[in-house]
C-alpha positions as CSV (number, residue, x, y, z in Angstrom):
1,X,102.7,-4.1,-33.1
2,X,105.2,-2.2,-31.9
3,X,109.2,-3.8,-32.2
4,X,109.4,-4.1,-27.8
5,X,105.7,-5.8,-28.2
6,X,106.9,-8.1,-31.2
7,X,110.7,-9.0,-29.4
8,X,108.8,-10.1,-26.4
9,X,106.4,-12.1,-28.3
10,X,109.2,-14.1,-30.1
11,X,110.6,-14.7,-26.7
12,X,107.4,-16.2,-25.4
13,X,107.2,-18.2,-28.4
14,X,111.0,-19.2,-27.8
15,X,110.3,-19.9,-24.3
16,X,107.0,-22.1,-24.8
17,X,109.4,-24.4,-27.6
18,X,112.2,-24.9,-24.8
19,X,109.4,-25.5,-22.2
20,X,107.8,-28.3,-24.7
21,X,110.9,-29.8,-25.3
22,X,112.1,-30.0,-21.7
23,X,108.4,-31.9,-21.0
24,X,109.3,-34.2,-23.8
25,X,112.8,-35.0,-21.9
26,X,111.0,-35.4,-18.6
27,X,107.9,-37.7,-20.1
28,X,111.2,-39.8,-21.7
29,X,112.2,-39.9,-18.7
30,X,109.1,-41.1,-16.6
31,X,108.0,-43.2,-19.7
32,X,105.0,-41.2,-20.1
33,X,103.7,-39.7,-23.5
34,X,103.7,-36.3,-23.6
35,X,99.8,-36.2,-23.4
36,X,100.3,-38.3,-20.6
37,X,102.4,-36.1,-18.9
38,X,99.9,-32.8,-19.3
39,X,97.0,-34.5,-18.2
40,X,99.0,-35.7,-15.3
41,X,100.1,-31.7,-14.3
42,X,96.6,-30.7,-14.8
43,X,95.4,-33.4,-12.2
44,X,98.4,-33.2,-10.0
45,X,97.5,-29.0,-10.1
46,X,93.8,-28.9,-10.2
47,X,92.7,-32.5,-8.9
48,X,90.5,-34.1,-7.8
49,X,88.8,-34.0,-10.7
50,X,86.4,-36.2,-12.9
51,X,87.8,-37.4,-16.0
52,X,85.1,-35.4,-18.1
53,X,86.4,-32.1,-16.4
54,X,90.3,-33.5,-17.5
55,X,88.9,-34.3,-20.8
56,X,87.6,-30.8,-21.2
57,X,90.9,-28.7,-19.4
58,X,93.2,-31.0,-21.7
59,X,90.6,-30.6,-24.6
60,X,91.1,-34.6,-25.3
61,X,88.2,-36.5,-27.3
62,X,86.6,-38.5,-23.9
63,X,88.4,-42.0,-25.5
64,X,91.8,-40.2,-25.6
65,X,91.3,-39.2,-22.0
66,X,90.4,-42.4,-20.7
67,X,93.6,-44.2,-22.8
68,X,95.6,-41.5,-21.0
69,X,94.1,-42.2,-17.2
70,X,94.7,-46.1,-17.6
71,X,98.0,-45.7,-18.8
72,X,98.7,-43.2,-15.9
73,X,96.9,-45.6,-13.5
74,X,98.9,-48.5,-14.5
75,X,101.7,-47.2,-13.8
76,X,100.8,-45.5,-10.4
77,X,100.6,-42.0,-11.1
78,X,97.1,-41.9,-10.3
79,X,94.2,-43.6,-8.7
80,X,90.7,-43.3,-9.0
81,X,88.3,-42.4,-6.2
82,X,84.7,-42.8,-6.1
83,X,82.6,-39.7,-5.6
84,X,80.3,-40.8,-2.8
85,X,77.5,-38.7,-3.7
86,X,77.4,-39.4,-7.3
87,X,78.3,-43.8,-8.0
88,X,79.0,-43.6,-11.2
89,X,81.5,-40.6,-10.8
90,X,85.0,-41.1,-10.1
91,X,87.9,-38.2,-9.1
92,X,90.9,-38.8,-10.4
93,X,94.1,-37.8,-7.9
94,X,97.6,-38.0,-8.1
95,X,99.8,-40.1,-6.0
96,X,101.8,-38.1,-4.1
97,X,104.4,-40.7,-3.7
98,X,105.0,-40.8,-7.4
99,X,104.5,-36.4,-7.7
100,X,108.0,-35.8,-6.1
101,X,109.8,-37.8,-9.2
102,X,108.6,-35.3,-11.9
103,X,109.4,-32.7,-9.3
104,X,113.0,-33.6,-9.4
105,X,113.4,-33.5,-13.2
106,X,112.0,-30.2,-13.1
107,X,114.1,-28.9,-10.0
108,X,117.1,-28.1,-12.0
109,X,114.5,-25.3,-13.9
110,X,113.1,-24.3,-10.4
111,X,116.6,-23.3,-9.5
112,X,117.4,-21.4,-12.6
113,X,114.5,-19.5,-12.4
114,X,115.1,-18.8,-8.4
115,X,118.7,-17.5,-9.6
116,X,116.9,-15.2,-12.3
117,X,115.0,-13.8,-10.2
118,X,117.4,-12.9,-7.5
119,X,118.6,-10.3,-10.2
120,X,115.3,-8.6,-9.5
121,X,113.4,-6.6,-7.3
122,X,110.0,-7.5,-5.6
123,X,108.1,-4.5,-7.6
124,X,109.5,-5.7,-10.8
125,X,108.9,-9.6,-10.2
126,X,105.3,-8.7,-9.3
127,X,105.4,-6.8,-12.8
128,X,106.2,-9.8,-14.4
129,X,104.0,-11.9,-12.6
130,X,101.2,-9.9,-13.7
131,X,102.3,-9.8,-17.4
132,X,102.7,-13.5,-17.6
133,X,99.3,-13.8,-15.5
134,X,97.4,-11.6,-18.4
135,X,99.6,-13.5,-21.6
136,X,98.1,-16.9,-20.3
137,X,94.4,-15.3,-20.1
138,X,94.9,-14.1,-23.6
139,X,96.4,-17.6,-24.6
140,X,93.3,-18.9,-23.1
141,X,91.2,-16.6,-24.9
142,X,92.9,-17.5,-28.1
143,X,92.4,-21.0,-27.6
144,X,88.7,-20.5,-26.8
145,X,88.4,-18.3,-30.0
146,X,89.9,-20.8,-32.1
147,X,88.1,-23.6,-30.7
148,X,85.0,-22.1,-31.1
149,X,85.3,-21.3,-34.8
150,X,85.5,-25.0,-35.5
């Protein structure tokens, strides 16, 4: 590995530890578990979905995933939706009454970032865009690989 290759790896690895501790301030903040908080992004992001599709993205045990959804739907940060072709499926959605308060918490981020990359030009934001499009397939690939060696 060459030294540029291995100082922007420990940046990533930096960035992903400040990124995990500012979704532990904002699941505080909502009263969420961290879990709880994920599963609520990848719904929120990808939804509707069933909870077996959640259970897989989120790789949670099916129990885990269900404790997670009634929590979130107790506390009205989802509902459940019957799928009418299919009665014993259900799609799980976000409330988007309840999606603008974990926007907020985030917003102060959102407006670094817009400030960082004001210093930069389209060409070279769509250079970064594409590296940090290929790191997450290769940390997808990673997690496959490990999870497959199990």
């Amino acid at each position: 590995m060459t030294s540029h290759a291995h100082d922007v790896t420990e940046l990533l690895r930096h960035l992903t530890v400040q990124l995990r501790l500012l979704n532990h301030q904002v699941s505080d903040r909502l009263g969420l578990q961290d879990v709880d908080l994920e599963c609520l992004d990848l719904i929120t992001r990808t939804g509707p979905l069933t909870a077996t599709a959640l259970a897989r993205a989120a790789d949670l045990h099916p129990a885990t995933a269900t404790g997670v959804l009634d929590r979130l739907e107790a506390a009205g940060w989802i509902r459940r939706d019957r799928v009418p072709t299919d009665r014993r499926a259900v799609h799980l959605t976000a409330e988007p009454d309840r999606t603008g308060e974990v926007r907020a918490l985030y917003e102060p981020l959102r407006e670094a970032i817009a400030d960082v990359c004001a210093d930069f030009t389209p060409a070279q934001l769509d250079t970064i865009a594409a590296f940090l499009g290929r790191v997450a397939d290769a940390g997808r690939a990673a997690t496959d690989d490990l999870a497959g060696r199990q």
